[in-house]
C-alpha positions in Angstrom: 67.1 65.6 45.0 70.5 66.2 43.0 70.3 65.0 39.3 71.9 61.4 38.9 75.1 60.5 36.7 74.2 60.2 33.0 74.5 57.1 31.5 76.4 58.4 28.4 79.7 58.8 31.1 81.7 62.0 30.6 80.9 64.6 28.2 77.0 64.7 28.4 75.8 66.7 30.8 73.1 64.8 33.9 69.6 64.0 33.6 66.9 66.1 35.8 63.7 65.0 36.4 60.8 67.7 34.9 57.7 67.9 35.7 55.6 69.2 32.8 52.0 70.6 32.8 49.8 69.4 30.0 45.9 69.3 29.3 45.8 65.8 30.9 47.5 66.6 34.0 50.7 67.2 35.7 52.9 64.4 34.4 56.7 63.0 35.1 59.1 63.7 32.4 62.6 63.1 31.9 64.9 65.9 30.3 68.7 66.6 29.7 69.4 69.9 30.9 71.3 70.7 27.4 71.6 74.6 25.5 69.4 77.1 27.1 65.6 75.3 26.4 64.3 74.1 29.7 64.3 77.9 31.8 64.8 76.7 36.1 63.0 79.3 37.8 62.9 79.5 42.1 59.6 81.2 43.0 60.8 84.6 43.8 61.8 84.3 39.8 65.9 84.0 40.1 67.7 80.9 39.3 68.6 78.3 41.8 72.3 78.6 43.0 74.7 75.9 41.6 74.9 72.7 43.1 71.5 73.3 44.5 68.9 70.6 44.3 66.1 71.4 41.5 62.3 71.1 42.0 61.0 69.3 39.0 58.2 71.7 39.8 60.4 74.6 38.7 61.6 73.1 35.4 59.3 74.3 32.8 60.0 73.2 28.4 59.1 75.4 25.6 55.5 75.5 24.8 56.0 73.8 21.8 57.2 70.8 23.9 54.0 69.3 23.7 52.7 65.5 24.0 50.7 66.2 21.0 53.6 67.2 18.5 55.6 64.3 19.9 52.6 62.3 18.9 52.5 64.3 15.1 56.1 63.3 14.9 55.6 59.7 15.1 53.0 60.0 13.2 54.4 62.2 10.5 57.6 61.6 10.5 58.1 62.2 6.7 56.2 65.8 6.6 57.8 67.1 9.7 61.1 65.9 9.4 61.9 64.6 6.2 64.2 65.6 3.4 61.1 67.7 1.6 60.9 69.7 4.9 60.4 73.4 3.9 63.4 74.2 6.6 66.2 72.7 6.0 67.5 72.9 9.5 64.7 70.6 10.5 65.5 67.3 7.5 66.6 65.2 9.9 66.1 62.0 8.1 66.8 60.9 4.6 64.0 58.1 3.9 59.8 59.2 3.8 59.3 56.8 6.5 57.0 57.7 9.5 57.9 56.4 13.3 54.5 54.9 13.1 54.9 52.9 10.1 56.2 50.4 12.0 54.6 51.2 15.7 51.1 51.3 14.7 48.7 53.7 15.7 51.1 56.1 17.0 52.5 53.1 19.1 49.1 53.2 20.9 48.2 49.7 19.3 48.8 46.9 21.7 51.6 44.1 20.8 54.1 43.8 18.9 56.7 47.1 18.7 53.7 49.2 21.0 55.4 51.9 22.7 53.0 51.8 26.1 55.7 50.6 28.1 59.1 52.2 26.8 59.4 54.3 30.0 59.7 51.3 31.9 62.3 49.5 29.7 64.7 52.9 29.8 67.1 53.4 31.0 68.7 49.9 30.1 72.2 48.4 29.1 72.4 48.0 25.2 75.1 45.8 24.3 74.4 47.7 20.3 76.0 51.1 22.1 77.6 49.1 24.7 76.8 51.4 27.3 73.8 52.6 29.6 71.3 54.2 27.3 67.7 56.0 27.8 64.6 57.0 26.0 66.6 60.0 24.4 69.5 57.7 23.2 66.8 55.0 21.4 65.2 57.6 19.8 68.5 59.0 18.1 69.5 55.1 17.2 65.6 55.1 15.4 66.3 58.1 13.6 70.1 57.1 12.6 68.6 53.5 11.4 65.1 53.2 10.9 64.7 56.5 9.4 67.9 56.8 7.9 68.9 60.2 9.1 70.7 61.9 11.7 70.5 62.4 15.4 68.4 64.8 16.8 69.8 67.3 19.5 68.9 66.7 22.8 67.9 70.1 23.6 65.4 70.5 20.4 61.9 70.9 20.6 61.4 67.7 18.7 63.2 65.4 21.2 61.8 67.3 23.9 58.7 66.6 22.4 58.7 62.7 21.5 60.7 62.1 24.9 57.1 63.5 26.7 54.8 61.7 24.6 56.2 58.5 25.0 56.8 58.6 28.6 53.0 59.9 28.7 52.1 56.9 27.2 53.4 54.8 29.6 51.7 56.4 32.3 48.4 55.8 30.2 49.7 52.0 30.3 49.8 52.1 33.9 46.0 53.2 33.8 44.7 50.7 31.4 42.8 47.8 32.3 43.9 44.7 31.8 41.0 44.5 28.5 42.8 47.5 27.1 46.1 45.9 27.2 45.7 42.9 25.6 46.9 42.3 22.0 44.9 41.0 18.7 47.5 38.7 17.3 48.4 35.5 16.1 50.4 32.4 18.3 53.8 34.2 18.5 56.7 33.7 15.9 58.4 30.2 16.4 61.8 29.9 14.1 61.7 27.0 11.8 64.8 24.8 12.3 66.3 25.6 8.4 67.7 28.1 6.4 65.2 31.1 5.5 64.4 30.2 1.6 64.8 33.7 -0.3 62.9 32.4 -3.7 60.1 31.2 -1.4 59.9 34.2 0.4 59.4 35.9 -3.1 56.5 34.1 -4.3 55.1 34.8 -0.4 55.7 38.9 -1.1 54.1 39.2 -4.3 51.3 36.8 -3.2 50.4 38.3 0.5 52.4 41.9 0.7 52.6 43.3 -3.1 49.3 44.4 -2.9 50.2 47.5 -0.1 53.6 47.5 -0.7 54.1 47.4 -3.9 55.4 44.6 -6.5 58.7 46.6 -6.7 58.6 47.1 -3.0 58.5 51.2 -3.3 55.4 51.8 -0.8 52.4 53.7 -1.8 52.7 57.5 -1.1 49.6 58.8 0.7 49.3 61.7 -1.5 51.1 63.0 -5.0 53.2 64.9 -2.3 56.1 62.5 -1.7 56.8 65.0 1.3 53.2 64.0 2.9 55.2 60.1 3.2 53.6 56.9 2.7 49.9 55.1 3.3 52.1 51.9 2.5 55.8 52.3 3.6 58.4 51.0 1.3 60.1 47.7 2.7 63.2 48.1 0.4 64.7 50.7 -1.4 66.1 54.6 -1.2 62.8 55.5 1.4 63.4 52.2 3.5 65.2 51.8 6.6 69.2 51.0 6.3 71.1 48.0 7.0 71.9 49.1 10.7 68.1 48.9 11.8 66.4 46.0 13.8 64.2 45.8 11.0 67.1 44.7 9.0 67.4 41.8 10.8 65.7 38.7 9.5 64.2 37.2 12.7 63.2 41.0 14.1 61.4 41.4 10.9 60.0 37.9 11.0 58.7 38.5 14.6 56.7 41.9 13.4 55.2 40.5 10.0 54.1 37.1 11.4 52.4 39.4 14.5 51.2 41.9 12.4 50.8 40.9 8.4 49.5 41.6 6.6 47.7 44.6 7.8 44.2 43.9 9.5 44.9 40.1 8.5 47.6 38.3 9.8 47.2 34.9 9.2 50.9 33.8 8.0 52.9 30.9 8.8 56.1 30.5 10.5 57.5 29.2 7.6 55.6 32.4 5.6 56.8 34.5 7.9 60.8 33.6 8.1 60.7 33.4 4.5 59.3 36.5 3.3 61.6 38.6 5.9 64.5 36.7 4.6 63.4 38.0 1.1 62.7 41.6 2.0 66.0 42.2 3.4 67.7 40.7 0.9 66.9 43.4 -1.5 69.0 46.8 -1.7 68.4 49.3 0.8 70.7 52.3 2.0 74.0 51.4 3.9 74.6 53.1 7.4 78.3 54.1 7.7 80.0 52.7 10.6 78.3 49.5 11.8 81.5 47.7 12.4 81.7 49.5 16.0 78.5 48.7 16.9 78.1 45.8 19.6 81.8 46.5 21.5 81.7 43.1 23.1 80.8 41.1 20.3 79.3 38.2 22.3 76.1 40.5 22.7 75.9 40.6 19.2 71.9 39.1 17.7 72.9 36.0 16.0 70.6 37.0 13.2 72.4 40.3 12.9 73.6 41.0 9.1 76.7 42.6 9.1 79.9 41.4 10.7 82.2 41.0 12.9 81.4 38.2 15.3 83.2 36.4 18.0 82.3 33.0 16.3 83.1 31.3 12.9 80.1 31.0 11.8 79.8 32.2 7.9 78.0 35.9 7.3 75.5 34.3 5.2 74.3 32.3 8.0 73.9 35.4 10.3 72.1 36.3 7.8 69.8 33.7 6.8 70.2 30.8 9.3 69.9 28.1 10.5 70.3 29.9 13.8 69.9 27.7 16.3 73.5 25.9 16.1 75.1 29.8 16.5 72.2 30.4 19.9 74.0 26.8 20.7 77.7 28.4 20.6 76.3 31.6 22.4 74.5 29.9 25.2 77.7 27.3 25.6 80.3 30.2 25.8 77.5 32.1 28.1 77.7 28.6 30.3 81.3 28.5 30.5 81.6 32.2 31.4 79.4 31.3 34.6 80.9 28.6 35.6 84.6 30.4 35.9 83.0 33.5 38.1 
């Protein structure tokens, strides 16, 4: 079967299905042929002609290429690719933030932000990169936002890597009972019809968050070593996530804290919830250059999204901070009127 188009358009080269021998199995795994990593080999040991279809049989990736150190990158984000990194080739992000500081357990924990099932949402439009993207393209928007870095290359060992482990993971999905699947959380996150109240939201940090996170909002490092990262990830701050990540977002990050915090006890409020978020991400944190040409057709734009432009009149702070439901309103009329002139 010949490679399909990649959805980047010109310039990027297609994607080829691999297939990828590891201690669990033979498992399907997507891979850019990119550089001179992945070797294509026909069984007498020369190289398929060009134009010739390619086994993913005969695709093999660099033995480091493993499920497991895709699995120690999301878990150790900040040791392995950090800017304390003993080789400088490999300090890919600027904050001390692991990949599983927000996808618990590896992204292994059911619910809210698990990764089990990010095979089967890629490849997908985002309206963010206003194109096509896949698994490879939303980790490189991770590591330019939530982790504050840059993008990886698509022919390192370490995208390689994370690409495997989390397409691995959704073929353990597909073998989970239903049991396994289910999620331990509270009713999901329903937005309160109001502004988010920052000064409440304060009081609700330093009550219910401080505690892990820190009255200043700096985290608590897991060891003296700030390269070993964080036990308690900073939620503002030079070691946070920027102003381009979801997290950044007041609803996104209401949606995660009301499902999952506090940590082993989340029990707060809608109103808790909204509030606190609202407070978090009104404190400083570093600013990603270039937002402005994210979302190309601006109509796709979140309404909570916090940096401008839109295609309505609505005032930043209100992006910001609510109330949101009069700019969904506008959205869903202008969505209406769109469907009625096709």
């Amino acid at each position: 079967m010949t490679s399909a188009p990649s959805p980047r358009g010109t310039g990027w080269l297609p994607a080829i299905a691999v297939g990828f021998v590891l201690s669990a199995g033979l498992i399907a795994v997507g891979l850019r042929s990119a550089g001179t990593s992945p070797s294509i080999l026909s069984p007498s040991g020369s190289a398929p002609a060009a134009g010739d279809a390619v086994p993913a049989s005969l695709v093999t990736l660099p033995a480091e290429a493993t499920e497991d150190y895709g699995r120690r990158l999301i878990a150790q984000t900040a040791e392995l690719l950090g800017p304390d990194q003993a080789d400088p080739q490999k300090r890919y992000i600027n904050s001390r933030l692991n990949c599983g500081s927000c996808h618990l357990g590896t992204g292994t924990d059911p619910g809210t932000l698990h990764l089990f099932e990010t095979d089967a949402h890629y490849p997908r439009f985002s309206g963010r990169a206003g194109q096509m993207t896949d698994i490879e393209d939303r980790i490189n928007e991770c590591m330019q936002r939530s982790m504050n870095g840059r993008p990886l290359p698509m022919d390192s060992v370490e995208m390689m890597a994370m690409a495997a482990y989390l397409r691995g993971l959704g073929r353990q999905w597909d073998a989970m009972p239903a049991s396994a699947r289910k999620a331990t959380e509270p009713p999901a996150f329903k937005l309160p019809d109001r502004r988010a109240d920052v000064d409440a939201g304060g009081e609700v940090y330093q009550r219910r968050c401080a505690t892990c996170h820190g009255k200043d909002g700096l985290g608590l490092l897991a060891t003296e070593d700030k390269g070993k990262g964080y036990l308690f990830p900073p939620v503002w701050g030079p070691d946070s996530f920027n102003t381009g990540a979801g997290m950044h977002r007041v609803l996104t990050a209401a949606r995660f804290i009301k499902a999952r915090m506090p940590l082993g006890e989340a029990t707060l409020s809608d109103d808790e919830a909204f509030d606190v978020a609202a407070y978090i991400n009104a404190q400083p944190r570093p600013t990603m250059v270039g937002q402005e040409k994210d979302y190309p057709d601006l109509t796709t734009k979140p309404v909570d999204n916090a940096y401008g432009p839109y295609a309505d009149e609505f005032p930043l702070e209100q992006h910001q901070l609510g109330p949101f439901k009069p700019i969904e309103a506008h959205y869903k009329a202008l969505k209406d009127a769109r469907a009625k002139t096709k």
